[in-house]
C-alpha positions in Angstrom: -35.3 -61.3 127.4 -36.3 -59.7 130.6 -35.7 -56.3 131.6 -33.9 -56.2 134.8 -34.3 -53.6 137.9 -31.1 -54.3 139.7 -31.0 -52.0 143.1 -28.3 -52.8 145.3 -29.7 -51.7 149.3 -28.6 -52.3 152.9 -30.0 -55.2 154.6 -32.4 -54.6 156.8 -34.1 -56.8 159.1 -37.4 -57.0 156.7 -34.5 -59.4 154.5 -34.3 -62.0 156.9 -36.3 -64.2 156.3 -35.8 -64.1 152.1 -32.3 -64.4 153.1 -32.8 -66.9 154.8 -34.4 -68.2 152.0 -31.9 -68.0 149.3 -29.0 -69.3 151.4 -30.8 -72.6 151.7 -31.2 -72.8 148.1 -27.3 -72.5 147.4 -25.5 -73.9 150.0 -28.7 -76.5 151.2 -29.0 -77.7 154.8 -25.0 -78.7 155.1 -24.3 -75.0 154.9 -24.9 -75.0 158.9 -21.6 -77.5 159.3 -19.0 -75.0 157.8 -16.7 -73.6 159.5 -17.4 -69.9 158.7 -21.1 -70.7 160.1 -19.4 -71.7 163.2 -17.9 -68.2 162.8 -20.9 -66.5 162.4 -22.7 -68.6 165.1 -21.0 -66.8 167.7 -22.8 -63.3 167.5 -24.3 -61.3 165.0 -23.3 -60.0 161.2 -23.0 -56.9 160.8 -26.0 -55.1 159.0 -24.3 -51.7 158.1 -22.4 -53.9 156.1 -24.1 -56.2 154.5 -26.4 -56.0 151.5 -29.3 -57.0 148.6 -30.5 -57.2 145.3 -33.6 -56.4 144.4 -35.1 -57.3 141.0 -38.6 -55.4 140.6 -38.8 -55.3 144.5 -38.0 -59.2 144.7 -34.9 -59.9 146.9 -32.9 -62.0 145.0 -29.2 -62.0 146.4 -27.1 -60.9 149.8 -23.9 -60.9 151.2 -23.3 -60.4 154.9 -20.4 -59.2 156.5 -19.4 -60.4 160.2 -17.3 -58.7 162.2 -14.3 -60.9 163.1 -10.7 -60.9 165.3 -8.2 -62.8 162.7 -4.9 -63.1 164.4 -4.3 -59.6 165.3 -6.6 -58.3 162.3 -9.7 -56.7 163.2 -11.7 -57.4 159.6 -14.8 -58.5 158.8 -15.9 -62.3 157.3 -17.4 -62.1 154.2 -20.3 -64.4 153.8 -23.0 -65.8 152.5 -23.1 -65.0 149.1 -25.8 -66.0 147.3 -27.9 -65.7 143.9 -31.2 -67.1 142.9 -30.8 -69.2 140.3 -33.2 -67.3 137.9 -30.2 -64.3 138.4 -26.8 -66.3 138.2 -24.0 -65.0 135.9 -25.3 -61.5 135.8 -22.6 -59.8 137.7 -24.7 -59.8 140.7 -22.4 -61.5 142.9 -19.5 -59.2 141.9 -20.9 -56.2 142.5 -22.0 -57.4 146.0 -18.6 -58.5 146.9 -17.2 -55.1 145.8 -19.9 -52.8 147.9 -19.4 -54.7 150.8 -15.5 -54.6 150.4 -15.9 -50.8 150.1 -18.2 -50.5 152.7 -15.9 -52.2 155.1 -13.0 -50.1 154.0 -14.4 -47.1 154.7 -15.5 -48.1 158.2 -12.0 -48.9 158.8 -11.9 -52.7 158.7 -8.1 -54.6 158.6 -9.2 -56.5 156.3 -12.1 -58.7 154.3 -11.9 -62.9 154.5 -13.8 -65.3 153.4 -13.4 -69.0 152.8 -14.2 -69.4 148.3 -12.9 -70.0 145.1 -10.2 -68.4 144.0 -10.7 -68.3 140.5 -14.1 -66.4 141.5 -12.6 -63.8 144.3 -9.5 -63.6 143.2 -10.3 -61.3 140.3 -12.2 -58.7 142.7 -9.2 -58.1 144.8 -8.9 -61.2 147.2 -5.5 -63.0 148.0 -4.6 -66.2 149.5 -4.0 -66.0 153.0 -0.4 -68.0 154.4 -1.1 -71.8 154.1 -3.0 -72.7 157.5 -1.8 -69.0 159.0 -5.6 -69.0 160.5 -7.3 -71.5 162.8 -11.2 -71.3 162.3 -13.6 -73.0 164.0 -13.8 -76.7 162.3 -11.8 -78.0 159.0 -11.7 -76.0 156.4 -9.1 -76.3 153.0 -6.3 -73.6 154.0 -6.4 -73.5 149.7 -10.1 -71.6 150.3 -8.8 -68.6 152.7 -8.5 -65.4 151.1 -8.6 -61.7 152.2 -8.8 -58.3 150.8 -6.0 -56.4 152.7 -6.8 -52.9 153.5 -4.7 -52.3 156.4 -1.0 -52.5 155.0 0.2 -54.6 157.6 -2.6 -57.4 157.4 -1.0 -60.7 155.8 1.5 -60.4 158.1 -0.9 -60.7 161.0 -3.7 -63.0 159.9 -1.8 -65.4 162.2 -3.9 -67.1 164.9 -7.2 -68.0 165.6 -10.0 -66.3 163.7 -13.5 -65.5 165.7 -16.0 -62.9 166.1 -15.5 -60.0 167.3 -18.0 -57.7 169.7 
């Protein structure tokens, strides 16, 4: 069994293109037609919030955050997640999810969303967001929204269209 040096870091620009990288190998080339790409097409994520793992010095996850206007909700979208293969069903995921949640929290984001499965996100704090209460970009199964609230309001106002936000 291999001994694992898990170290969680910011993304930084060096990350791009390993990013990159491991996005294409779990979502493949369709990952482009989704309508949280659409979302995230429209300006940049947000790198203060977004992070890796390293294994040994080898990238070998992320999770970006982009900053989005849902309804009335200023949030964040969370997304891609992704694992390397060689690293799946180590917790990795998880614990990504859960730094970037905190991160966003304490720079005062509404709320986190992201279009998933709920048997995976809803364990680490994410709810289903009112049946087609948000209008993305393209089709997307209204089942698949969900958001961390951290604003105490925020399911009452993820209502409207959902974009990025400057």
């Amino acid at each position: 069994m291999k001994n694992h040096q898990l170290v969680y870091l910011t993304e930084d620009a060096s990350h791009d293109a390993v990013i990159e990288l491991i996005n294409e190998e779990a979502f493949g080339p369709g990952r482009h037609t989704r309508a949280a790409a659409r979302i995230r097409e429209q300006g940049p994520h947000d790198r203060a919030l977004s992070f890796i793992c390293a294994d040994g010095g080898e990238t070998i996850a992320s999770v970006r955050m982009t900053p989005v206007i849902a309804g009335s909700v200023k949030g964040h979208l969370l997304g891609p997640l992704a694992v390397r293969p060689s690293h799946k069903n180590m917790g990795i995921g998880r614990e990504l999810v859960r730094i970037a949640v905190d991160a966003a929290r304490r720079a005062g984001s509404e709320a986190v969303i992201l279009v998933g499965d709920p048997p995976y996100y809803m364990p680490l704090g994410f709810e289903k967001v009112a049946w087609k209460a948000l209008e993305f970009p393209g089709p997307v199964d209204p089942g698949r929204v969900l958001a961390v609230p951290l604003a105490a309001d925020a399911h009452e106002r993820l209502k409207g269209v959902i974009a990025w936000r400057p």
